[in-house]
N, C-alpha and C positions, 0 to 999 in steps of 0.2 A: 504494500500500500504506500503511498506518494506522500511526502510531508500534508502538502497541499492538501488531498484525500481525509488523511488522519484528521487535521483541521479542522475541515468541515463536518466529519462524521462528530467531534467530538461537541462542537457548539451544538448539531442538531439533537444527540444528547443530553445537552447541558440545558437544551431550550425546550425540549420535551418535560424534565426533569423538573422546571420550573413551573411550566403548565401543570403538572401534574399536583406540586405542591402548593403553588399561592393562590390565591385568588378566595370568595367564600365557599365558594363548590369547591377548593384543593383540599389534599387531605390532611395540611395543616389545621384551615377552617374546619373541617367537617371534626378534628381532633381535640381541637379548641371549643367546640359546643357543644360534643356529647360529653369530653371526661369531664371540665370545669366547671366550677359553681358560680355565680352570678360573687361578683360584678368581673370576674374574668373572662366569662361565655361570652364577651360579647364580640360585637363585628370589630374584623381586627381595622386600626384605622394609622394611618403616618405619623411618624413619629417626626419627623423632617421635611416640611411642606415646602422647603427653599424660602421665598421669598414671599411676605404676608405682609397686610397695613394693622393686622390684629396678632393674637394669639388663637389661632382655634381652639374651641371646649377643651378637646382630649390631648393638644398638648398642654393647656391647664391643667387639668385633672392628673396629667402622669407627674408633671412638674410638682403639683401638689403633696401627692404619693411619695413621691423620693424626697421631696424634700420635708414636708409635715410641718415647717414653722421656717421663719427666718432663717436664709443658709446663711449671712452673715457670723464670721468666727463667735462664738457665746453670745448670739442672741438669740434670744427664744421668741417672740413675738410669734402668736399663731397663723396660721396660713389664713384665715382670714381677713387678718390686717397688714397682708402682704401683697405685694406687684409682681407680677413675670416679668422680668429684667432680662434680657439681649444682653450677654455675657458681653461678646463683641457687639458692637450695635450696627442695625440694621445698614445705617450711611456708608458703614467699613468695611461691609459686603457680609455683614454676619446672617445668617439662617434663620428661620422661624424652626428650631429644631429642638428635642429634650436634653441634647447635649451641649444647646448654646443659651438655655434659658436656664432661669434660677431663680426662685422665691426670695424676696426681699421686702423688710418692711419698708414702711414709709421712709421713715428718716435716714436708714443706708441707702435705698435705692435715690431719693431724690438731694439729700445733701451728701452726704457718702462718697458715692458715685457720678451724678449730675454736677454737683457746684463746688466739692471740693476736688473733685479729680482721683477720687483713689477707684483701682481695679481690686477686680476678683478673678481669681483661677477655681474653678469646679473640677477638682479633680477626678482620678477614673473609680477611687475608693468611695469616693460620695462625699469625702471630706472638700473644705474651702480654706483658701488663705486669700488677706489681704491687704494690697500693697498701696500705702499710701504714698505721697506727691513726694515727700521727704525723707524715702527710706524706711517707712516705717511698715510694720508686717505683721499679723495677726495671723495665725490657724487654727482651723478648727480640729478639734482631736478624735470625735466619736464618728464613724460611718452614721448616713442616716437611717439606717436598721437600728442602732443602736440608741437612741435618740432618743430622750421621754416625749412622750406625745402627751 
């Protein structure tokens, strides 16, 4: 068989494989709605929309999930009286994504982050650190599994 051959047998494969698993009819969905209990059974939805002038619901809702309160290092303020904040912001080509969004209250997201200039890194642990205008650096220490809710 030809590289080329190989190639294409292997994407048509690769792309059969895909039909077969995604979609609500794949047999990821159909996996996902018989074993799981509500509120996991449900339609699987994007977690990385690219480019939004909002947040949609269910990246709220998973933002909410992982994060459960203020990700700011040692603050607790509940997810209630928290924003989804654009880790990178949307101007600097950041994502409507769960990996570029993050729970924040009022006062880190809008003076914090907006008017004083300090960032956040959301790490891959679930933990945050962050880094103010003048060297300065906070981290967070508990994953948000770990977290009192």
């Amino acid at each position: 068989m030809s590289p080329a051959a190989r190639d294409a047998l292997r994407y048509a494969i690769a792309r059969l494989a895909a039909d077969f698993l995604s979609g609500p009819s794949g047999l990821a969905g159909l996996l996902r709605t018989k074993l799981l209990q509500p509120p996991y059974n449900t339609p699987s939805l994007p977690l990385d929309v690219g480019y939004s002038d909002d947040i949609p619901a269910h990246i709220r809702r998973a933002v909410t999930l992982r994060d459960r309160h203020c990700a700011w290092p040692r603050c607790d303020r509940p997810a209630s009286y928290c924003d989804v904040h654009h880790i990178v912001h949307k101007q600097d080509g950041g994502t409507t994504s769960l990996s570029n969004c993050i729970l924040l209250c009022q006062f880190h997201h809008d003076i914090c982050i907006h008017r004083r200039n300090w960032q956040i890194v959301l790490h891959p642990d679930g933990t945050t650190s962050a880094y103010g205008p003048h060297g300065q650096a906070l981290h967070s220490h508990s994953p948000p599994t770990l977290r009192a809710g």
